[in-house]
N, C-alpha and C positions, 0 to 999 in steps of 0.2 A: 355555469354548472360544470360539474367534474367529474369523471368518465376512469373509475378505478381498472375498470379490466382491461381499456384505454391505454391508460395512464396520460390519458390528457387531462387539459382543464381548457373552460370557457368551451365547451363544445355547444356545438348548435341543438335546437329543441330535436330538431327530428335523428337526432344522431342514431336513439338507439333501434333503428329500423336500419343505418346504413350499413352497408354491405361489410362495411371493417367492424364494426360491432357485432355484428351478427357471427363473424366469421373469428373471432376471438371468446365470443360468448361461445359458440359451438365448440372451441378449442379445448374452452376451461370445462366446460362439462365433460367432453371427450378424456382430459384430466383426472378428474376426479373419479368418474364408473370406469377407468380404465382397465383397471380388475376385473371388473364384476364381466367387462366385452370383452375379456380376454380368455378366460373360462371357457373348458368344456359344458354343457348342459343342454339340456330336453333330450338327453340321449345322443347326442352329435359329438364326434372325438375325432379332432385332428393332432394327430402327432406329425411332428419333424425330426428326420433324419438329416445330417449333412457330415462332411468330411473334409479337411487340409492334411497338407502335409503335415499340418502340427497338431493337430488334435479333431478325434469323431467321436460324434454327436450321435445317439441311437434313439429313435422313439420318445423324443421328446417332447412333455406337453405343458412347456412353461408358459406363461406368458412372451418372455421374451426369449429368442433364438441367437446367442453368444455364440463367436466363434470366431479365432484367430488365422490370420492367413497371413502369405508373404505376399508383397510385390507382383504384381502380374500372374497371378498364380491365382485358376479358372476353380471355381468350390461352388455343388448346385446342392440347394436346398430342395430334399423332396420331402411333399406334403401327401399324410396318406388321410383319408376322410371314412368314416365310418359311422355308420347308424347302428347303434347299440339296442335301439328301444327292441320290446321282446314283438308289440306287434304294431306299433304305427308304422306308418311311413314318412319321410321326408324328403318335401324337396329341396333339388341346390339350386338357386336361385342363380347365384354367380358366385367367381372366386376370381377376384381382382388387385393388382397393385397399382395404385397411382400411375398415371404417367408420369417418366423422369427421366434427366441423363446421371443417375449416378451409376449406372452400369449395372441398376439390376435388371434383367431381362426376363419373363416368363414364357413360357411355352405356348403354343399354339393348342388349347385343350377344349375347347368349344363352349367352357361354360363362362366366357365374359360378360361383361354388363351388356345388356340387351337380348345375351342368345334365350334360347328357348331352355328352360329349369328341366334338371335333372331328376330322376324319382328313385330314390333310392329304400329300396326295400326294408323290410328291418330285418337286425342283426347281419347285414352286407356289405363289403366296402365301396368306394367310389372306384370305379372303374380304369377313367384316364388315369394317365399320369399326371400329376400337378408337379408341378418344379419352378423354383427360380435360381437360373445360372446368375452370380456375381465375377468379375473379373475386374481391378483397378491396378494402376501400376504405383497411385499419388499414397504415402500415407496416411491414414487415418483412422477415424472410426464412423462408419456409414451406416445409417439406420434405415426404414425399408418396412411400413406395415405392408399385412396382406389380410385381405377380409375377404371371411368365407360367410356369404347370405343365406339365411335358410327359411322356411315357412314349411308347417305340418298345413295345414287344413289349406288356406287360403295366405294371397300378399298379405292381404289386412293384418294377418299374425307372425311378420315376418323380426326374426333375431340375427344377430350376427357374431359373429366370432372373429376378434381382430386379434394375430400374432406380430410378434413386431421381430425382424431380421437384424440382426447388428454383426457388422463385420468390422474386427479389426484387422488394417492392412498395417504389418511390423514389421521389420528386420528380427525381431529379437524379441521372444516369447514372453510376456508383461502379463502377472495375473490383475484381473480385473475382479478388483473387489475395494470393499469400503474397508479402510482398515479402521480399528480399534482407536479410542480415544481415551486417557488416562480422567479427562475429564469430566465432573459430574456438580451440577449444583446443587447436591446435599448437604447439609451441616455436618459439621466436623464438630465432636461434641463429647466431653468426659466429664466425668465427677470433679476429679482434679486437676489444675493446669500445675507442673512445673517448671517454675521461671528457669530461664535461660541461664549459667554461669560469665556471660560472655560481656563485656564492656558496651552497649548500645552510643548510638548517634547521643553526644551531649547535648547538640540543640535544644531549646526549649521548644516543644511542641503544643504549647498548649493555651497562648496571649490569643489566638484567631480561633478558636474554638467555633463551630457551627451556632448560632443560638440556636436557641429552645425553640420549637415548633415551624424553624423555616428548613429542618431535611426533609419533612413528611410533602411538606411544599414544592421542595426542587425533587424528589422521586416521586409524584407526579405532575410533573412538568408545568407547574405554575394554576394548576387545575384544583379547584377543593367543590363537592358536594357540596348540593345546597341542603344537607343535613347538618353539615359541620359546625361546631360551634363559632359563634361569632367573634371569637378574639383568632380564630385559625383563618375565619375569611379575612380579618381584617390585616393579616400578616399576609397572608398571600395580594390582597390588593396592593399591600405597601410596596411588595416586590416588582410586583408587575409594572407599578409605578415609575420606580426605580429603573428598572427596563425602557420603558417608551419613554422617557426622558433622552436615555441614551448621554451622550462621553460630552458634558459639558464642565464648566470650571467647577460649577455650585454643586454636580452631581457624580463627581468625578471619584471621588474616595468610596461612596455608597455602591456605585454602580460597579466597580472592580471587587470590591470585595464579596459583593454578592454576586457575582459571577465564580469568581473563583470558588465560592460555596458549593456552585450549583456543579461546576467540573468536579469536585473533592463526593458530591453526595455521589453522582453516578457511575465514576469508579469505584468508590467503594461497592455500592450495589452489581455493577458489572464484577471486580475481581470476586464476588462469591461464583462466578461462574466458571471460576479455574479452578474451585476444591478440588482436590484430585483424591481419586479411590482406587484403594488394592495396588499402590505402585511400589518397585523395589527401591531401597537404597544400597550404595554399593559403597564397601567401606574405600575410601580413595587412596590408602596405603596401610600395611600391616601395623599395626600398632597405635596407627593417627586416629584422630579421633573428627577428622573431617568424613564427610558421608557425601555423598554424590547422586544427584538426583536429576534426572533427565527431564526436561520442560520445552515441550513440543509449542510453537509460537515463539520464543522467547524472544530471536531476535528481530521480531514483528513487534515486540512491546505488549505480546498477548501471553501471559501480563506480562504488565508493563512492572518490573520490578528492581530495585538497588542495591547497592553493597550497603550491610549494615538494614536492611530489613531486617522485622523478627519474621517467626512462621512457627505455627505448631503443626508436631506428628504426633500421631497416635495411631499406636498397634493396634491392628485388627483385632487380635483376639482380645483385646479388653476394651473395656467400656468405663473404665475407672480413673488411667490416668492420661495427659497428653502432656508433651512437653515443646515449650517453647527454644527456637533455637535461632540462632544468625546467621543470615547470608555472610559468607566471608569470602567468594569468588562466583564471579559469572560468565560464562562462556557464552557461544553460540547456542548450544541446543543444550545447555545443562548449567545446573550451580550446585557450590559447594555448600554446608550445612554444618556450622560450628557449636559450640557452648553447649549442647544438651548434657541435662545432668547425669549425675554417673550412675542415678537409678536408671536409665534409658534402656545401657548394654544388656540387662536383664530380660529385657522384651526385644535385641536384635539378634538377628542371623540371615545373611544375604537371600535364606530361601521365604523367607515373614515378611507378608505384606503388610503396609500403611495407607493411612490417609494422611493427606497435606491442605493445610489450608491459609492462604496466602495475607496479608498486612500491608495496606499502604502505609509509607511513610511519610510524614505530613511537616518533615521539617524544610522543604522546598516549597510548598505554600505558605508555607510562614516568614520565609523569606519574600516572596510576594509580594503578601499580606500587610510586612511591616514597611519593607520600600512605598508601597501605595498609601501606606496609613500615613508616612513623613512627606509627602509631596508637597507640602505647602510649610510642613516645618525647615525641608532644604531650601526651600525659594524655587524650586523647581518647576512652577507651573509655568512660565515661561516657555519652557521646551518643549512641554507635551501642547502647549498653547500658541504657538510661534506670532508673533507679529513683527512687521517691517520698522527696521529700526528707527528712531525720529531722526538720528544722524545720519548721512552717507555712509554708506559700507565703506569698509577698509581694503582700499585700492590694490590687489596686488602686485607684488611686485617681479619681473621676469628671476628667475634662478638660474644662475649662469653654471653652477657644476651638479651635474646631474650622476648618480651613481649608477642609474640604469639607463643609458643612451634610447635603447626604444622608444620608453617612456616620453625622453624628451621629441621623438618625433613622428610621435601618434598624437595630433589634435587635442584629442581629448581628456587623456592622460594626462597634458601636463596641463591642461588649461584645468585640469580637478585636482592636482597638487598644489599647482599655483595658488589657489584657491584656500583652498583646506589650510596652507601653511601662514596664508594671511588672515586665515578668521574671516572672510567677508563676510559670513554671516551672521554674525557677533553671538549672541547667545539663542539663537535660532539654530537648531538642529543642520545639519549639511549633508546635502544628500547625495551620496553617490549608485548610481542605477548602474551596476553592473549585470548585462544577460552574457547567457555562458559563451564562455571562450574569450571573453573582451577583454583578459588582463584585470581582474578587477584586485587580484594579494595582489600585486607588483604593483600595483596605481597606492596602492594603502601602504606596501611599506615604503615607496619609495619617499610617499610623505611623513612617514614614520619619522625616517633617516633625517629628511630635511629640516623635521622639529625641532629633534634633538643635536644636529649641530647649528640649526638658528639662536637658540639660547641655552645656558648650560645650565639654566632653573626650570626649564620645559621638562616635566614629566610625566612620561603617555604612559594610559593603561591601552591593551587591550582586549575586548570580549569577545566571547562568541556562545553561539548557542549549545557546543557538543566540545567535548576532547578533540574532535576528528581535526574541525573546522581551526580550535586556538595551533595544533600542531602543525597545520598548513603554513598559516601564518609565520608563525616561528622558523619553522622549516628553509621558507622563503627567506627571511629576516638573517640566518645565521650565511646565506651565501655572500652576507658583508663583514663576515665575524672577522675579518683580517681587518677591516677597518675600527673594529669594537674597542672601546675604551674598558679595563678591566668592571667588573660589575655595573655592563651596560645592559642582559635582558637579563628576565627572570620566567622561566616557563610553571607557573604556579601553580601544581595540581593537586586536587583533592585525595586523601589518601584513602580514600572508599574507589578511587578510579579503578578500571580495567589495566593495569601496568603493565601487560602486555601488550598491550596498542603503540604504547609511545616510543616513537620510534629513536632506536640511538644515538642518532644525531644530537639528539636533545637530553641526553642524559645528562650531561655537561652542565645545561645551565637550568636542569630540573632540583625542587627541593627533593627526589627522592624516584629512583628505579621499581621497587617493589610497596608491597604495604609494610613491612617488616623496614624496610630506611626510609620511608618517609621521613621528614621532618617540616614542622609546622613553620610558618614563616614569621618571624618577632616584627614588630614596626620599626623597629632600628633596622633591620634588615631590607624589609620593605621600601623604607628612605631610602637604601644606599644603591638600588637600581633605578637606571633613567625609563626604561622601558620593564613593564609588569606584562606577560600576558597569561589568561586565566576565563576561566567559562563564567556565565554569567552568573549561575548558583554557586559558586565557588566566591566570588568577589565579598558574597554577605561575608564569608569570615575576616574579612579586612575591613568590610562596615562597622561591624561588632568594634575589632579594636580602636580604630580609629572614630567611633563617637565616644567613647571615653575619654579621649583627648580633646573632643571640639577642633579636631581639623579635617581639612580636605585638600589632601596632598596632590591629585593631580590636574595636571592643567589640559591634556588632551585624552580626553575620551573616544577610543574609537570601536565601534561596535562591530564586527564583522559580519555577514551572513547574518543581519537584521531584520530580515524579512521571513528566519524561521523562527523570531525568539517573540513570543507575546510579550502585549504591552507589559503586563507586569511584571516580565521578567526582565524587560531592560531598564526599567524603573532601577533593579538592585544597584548598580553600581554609580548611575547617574546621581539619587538620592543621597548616598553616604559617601562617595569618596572624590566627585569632580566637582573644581571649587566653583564658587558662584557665578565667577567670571570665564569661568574656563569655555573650552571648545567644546561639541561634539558633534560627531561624523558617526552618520547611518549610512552604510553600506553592504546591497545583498541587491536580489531583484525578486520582487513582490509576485512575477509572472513564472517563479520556480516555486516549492513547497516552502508553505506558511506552520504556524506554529502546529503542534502533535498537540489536539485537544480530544479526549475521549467522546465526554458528552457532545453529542450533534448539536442540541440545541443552546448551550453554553456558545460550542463555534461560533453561529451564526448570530449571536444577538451579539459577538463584539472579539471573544476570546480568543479566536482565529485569527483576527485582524493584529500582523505586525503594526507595531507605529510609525515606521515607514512608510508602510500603506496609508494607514490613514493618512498621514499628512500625505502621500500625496496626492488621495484622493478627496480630503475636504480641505488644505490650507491654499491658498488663493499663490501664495510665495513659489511654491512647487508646480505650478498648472502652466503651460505653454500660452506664450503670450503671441504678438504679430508673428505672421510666417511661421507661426508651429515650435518655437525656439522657446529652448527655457534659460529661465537668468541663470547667468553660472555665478552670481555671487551666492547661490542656494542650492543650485542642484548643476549636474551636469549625468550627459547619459553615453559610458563608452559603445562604440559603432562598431571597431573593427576586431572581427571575429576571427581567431589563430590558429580554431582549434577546426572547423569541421570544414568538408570539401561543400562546394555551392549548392551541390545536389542537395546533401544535409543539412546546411540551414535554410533554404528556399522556404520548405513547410512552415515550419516555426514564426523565420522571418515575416511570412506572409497573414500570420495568424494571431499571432501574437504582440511581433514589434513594429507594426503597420511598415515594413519592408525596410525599413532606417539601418538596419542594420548591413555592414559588408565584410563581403568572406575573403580573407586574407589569411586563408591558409597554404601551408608550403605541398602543393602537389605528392600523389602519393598514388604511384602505379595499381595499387589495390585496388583502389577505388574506380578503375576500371575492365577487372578481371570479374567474369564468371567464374564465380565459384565453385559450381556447379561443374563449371566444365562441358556444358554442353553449347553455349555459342564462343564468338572469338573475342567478345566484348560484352561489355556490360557498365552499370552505372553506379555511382554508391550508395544508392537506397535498395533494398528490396522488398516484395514481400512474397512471403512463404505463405500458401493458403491451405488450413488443414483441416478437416471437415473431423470433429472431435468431439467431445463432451468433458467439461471439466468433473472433478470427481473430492469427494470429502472424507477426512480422517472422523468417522465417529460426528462428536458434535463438538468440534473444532473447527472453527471460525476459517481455516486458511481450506483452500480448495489446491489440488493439483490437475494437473490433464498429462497422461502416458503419452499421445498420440506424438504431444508438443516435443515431450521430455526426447521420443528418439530422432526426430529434426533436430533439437540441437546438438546432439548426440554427434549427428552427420553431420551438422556444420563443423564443428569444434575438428572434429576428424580432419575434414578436406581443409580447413584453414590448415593445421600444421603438416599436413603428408604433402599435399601438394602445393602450399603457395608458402611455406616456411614462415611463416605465422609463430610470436614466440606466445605462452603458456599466459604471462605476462601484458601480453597489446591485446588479451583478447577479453570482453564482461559479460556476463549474464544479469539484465535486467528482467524482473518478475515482481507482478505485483504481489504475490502468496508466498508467504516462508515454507509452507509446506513445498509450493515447486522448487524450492531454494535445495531445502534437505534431501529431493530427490536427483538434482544436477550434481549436489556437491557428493553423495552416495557414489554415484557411476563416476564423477572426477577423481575421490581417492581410489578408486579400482586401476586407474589410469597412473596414478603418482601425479597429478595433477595439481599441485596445491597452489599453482601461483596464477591459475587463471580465477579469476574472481568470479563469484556469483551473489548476488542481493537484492534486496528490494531496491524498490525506486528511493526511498530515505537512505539507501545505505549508498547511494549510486549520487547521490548531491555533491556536486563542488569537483568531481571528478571525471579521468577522459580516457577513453584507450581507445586504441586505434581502429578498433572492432566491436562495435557493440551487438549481441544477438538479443532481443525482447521476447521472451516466451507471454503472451498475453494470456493464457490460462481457461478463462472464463468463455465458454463455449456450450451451445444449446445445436444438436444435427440432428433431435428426431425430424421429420415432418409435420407430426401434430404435436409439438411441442409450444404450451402456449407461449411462458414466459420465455420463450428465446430472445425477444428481443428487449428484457426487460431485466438480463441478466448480466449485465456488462459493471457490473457494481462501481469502483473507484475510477474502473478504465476511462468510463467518460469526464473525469477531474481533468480539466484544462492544462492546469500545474504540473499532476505526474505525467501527464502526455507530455510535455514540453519538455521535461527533466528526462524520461528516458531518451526522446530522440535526440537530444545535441549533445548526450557525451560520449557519440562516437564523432570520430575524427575522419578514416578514411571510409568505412563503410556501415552500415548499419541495417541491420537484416530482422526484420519483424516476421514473426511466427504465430500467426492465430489461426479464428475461424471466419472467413469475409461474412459470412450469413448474418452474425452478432455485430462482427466488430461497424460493418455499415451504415449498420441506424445511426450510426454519430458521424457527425460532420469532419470533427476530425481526422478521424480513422479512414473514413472514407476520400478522403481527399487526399493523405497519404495513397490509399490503394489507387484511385484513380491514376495519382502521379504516377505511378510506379508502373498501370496501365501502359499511358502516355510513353516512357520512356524504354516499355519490354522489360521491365524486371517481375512482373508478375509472376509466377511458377506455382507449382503446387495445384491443391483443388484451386478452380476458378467456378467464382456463386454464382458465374453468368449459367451454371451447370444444373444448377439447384432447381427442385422443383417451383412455378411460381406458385401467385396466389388463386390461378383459375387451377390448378389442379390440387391445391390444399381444398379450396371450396369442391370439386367434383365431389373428395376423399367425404367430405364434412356431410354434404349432401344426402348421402347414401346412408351413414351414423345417426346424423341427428335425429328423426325420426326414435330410432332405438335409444337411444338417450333419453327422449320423452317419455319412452316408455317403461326405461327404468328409475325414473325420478318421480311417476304417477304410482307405479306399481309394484316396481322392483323386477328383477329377471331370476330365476332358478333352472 
């Protein structure tokens, strides 16, 4: 049985009598009438006064009691009480605050729990003084009910009134409010659509088409009414079918593409939730006819959008026409908006609102689609099917001139070039497990280099899953460009890319700088590079030319960062362009982030799963054999870590890489300073504890938390003032683009542009010398039920692993202990960090527990019954 308000499963029969049930159950109702107990009524009115040096409070009678403070700076909340009725009386029963250390304090006024009830006459006020003094010195934002009991005639008719205290402790005066959201999921809808002017994606879009009656199937989740007609059940069983089969040879082309289906139905049904209403477009130059449109998420992938998308706008004030138009650039928080027809200017002027409504592009599942559909026409099934060859592997042989000397004398490195360069896997995939910092581009190009001067008919492509990851690659690749034979690489990008990414290094051996010199790559071109590299969606356009030919030009396939690209996406270039006989090498680690899949339940029935992973958790080839050891004729796993001090990978190591890993980084005096400044030493983990609440733009998906935002504020400070810290060694990991948009707001204030800030995707494959994790996602009422159910992605194994080991010398986590605890992880991070004195900030050992949530719950619950029997006025 399974325990929703819980959030367990398998719980015992008598669970819902246990004291954590009860006391959850008490929470969520405490939730829900939290209004109605918050309210003045039967005549009883408590207002609160309070005052900071930054802002007062006069006779207020909210529910809840806001109010900003600095730092150690003492602000007392008085509460004044009054009987209004004309002629009852009432008594005060008590007026109480939990027990706690957060430093709220009450006054000594005699009407506590237990004392003797107060009679307060009508139309009089309460006498005492009620007050609660606040003082902290820790950042935050601290929450604080206080419940005033009351009863007219008798106990038996006793009500209460519960106000709840919240104190922001800032440096720097932050309104707290929900900001606005562009967002709304209305239909976007006119009489007339006018097409776009503008050249669209030539792809063909339209060979993998959804069939007929299996979208209404995958938008409800594999579920049909036992109304439905029976050819809709019978297509919904086939699917399901197809599902519990799972990834076998006979089932293998049905079972991806109906996946792939069921990802394409629930984005589309998701992107109707980024229609946007009433927003501006801002013309992007005098005379141009590009328009500029702000898109809050974007570099979250919410939505998830491309160059060469269309999208229709339609004017507010009419309901007759909408015109279609083209992504032609996409920034961080904004894209550009081309082709609309030249009826449009008639309905624009910067001060005219629109609606926007967003188009997946479906010629990236098509490429997919058609790679999966050819897997048995390439001879491919081999690869994705591995078995142990009926000959002995192909022995390697020692490499006597090594281009990177490390290489040659880190273990591992050369015994996975050695390798890789003899094929010993023959047509068996080869694996390389590279976890962070282990050298895993310099292990790949080094055997790059060795291909291509072992024979001069060797021709390597390479893939990856992003721009970021192929320009890594490359990057690395050109540090031999003195050794380069003229047209030895080709950095092959798509001319829909972001051209401002790529960095100049590589302009040189790119087909093209911007979109305007792009130029397309001919197969005679093609041919005359030894080394191609290119993203995985990019490669279908070398598929395309080259199956009109019947060939397959290259001999060494290597896939980069293979463990974020789903199966069918590294299908593309395996499929059409590496020959029968050829090599290929998977290389990433499956225990950093896996493929970006929308639909959850797509993810989990297979579409998450790199094939990396899978093999090498179902092929027998890839599994450690005697003594824990894996064959390196098939895989090999680099150990020694370059990048983070021992304190920093201890966690991970111990968590993730069952401790095999060793830290082999070059010492770095930071990684033993307080930051802080307040002792003589310190470690290179920390954690910052900040007693907080994360907060939402409107109804947009990303959450931010202020509290966090001025902790790292103060970090970023004290790294460059006082430890000379450059702009540059220092990153901001987050999991929410909206915390993104608020670090990077206060960084351009600074001139700041070159210290990074991103999510944990945008943070993959990279390292700086200082990593700060703002965690965001933070619940500090007291009776706050979902507190501990609010840790959304944080508890993902993967982005835990990926923010903490790309820093090198220190690494400084920023949450709230109260949330981040319930997981193992997080908490074992904070304990270490216990252990070693880097703890600071709120510490939860502070927090109220669970006997004085239940005291609080105790006294409510009763009144809760009685407003869910009766109702209260």
């Amino acid at each position: 049985m399974k325990c929703e308000l819980c959030s367990e499963s398998n719980v015992e029969p008598d669970h819902e009598i246990s004291e954590q049930h009860l006391k959850n159950k008490a929470l969520h109702d405490y939730s829900v009438h939290r209004k109605q107990l918050s309210g003045n009524r039967r005549g009883i009115t408590v207002k609160c006064s309070v005052r900071s040096s930054v802002i007062t409070i006069t006779d207020c009678v909210n529910h809840k009691i806001q109010i900003s403070t600095k730092p150690n700076e003492e602000i007392k909340f008085n509460f004044h009480v009054s009987n209004d009725n004309k002629k009852e009386c009432v008594f005060i029963n008590y007026i109480q605050i939990p027990p706690n250390k957060l430093n709220f304090v009450m006054n000594d006024h005699n009407l506590g729990y237990g004392c003797a009830a107060a009679c307060l006459k009508p139309r009089t006020p309460l006498k005492q003084d009620i007050f609660v003094k606040f003082k902290c010195a820790d950042i935050g934002q601290y929450n604080m009910p206080i419940i005033f009991s009351c009863y007219k005639d008798s106990k038996k008719d006793t009500f209460c009134i519960v106000r709840e205290m919240t104190v922001y402790v800032e440096r720097n005066l932050i309104i707290h409010e929900e900001e606005p959201s562009p967002y709304s999921n209305e239909e976007v809808m006119a009489d007339i659509l006018v097409k776009t002017t503008a050249q669209n994606n030539c792809d063909s879009e339209d060979e993998f088409r959804i069939p007929r009656h299996y979208k209404n199937v995958y938008a409800t989740g594999l579920k049909v009414s036992e109304t439905a007609p029976d050819h809709f059940k019978a297509v919904a069983q086939d699917i399901r079918d197809v599902f519990s089969t799972g990834i076998t040879k006979e089932n293998y082309i049905r079972f991806f593409h109906n996946l792939l289906w069921y990802e394409e139905t629930i984005v589309r049904i998701n992107l109707k939730k980024y229609n946007m209403s009433g927003v501006s477009l801002t013309r992007e130059f005098l005379g141009g006819d590009a328009l500029k449109l702000f898109v809050p998420g974007l570099a979250e992938k919410r939505p998830s959008l491309m160059l060469g998308d269309s999208l229709f706008v339609k004017p507010q004030k009419t309901d007759r026409f909408m015109f279609e138009g083209v992504i032609s650039d996409i920034y961080d928080s904004y894209i550009n908006i081309r082709g609309l027809d030249g009826k449009f200017w008639k309905f624009y002027s910067p001060l005219e609102k629109f609606d926007i409504r967003f188009f997946m592009s479906r010629w990236p599942l098509e490429r997919m689609h058609l790679a999966v559909d050819s897997i048995i026409r390439a001879g491919m099934e081999e690869r994705v099917f591995p078995e142990a060859p009926k000959k002995n592997a192909r022995k390697p042989e020692p490499i006597v001139n090594y281009y990177n000397l490390q290489v040659q004398e880190n273990p591992e490195q050369r015994l996975a070039v050695e390798h890789i360069v003899a094929g010993s896997s023959g047509t068996a995939p080869y694996l390389l497990h590279g976890p962070p910092g282990t050298g895993k581009t310099v292990t790949i190009v080094e055997a790059i280099l060795q291909i291509v001067h072992k024979n001069p008919k060797n021709r390597v492509m390479v893939c990856t899953d992003s721009n970021m990851a192929a320009d890594h690659v490359a990057t690395v690749l050109i540090r031999y460009a003195h050794l380069f034979p003229p047209n030895l690489l080709l950095r092959a990008s798509s001319k829909y890319r972001v051209w401002e990414t790529l960095p100049q290094s590589l302009v040189k051996y790119s087909n093209g700088s911007c979109y305007n010199s792009f130029e397309a790559v001919s197969i005679d071109e093609f041919m005359s590079y030894r080394i191609v590299i290119t993203t995985l969606s990019h490669a279908a356009k070398f598929v395309k030319q080259f199956g009109l030919r019947k060939q397959r030009p290259i001999t060494h396939l290597l896939i980069d960062e293979a463990a974020q690209a789903s199966e069918p996406a590294t299908l593309i270039p395996l499929c059409g362009l590496l020959d029968t006989t050829g090599s290929l090498v998977l290389a990433g680690d499956p225990l950093q982030l896996g493929p970006v899949v929308i639909s959850n339940n797509a993810r989990l029935l297979g579409l998450g799963l790199s094939l990396m992973e899978r093999l090498m958790q179902t092929c027998p080839l890839y599994s450690a054999g005697e003594n824990d050891k894996l064959d390196p004729n098939y895989t090999v796993m680099l150990r020694n870590n370059f990048r983070s001090d021992a304190d920093i990978l201890h966690i991970p190591n111990q968590l993730f890489y069952k401790g095999q890993l060793r830290a082999h980084a070059a010492e770095d005096k930071l990684s033993n300073k307080d930051i802080l400044g307040k002792k003589m030493e310190s470690r290179a983990i920390v954690f910052h504890g900040v007693l907080s609440q994360e907060q939402k733009m409107g109804k947009s998906p990303s959450f931010f938390n202020n509290m966090e935002l001025e902790i790292v504020q103060m970090y970023i400070t004290l790294l460059m003032k006082n430890h000379g810290v450059l702009p540059e060694d220092i990153g901001v990991v987050t999991p929410y683009i909206r915390q993104v948009y608020k670090i990077k707001t206060w960084l351009a204030t600074k001139n700041l542009k070159k210290l990074e800030v991103g999510t944990v995707e945008a943070f993959q494959g990279k390292e700086k010398r200082v990593i700060l994790v703002s965690t965001v996602r933070a619940s500090c009422g007291l009776l706050d039920h979902d507190a501990k159910f609010r840790l959304g992605f944080l508890v993902d194994d993967k982005r835990f692993n990926v923010a903490l080991t790309r820093a090198k010398a220190k690494a400084i986590i920023i949450g709230n202990p109260l949330c981040l605890e319930k997981d193992v992880k997080w908490r074992t991070y904070i304990e270490r960090c216990r252990e070693l004195g880097t703890y600071v900030g709120f510490d939860s050992r502070a927090a109220p527990d669970a006997a004085a949530q239940k005291d609080v719950l105790q006294r409510i619950t009763p009144m809760l019954n009685d407003l869910k029997l009766k109702g209260d006025v």
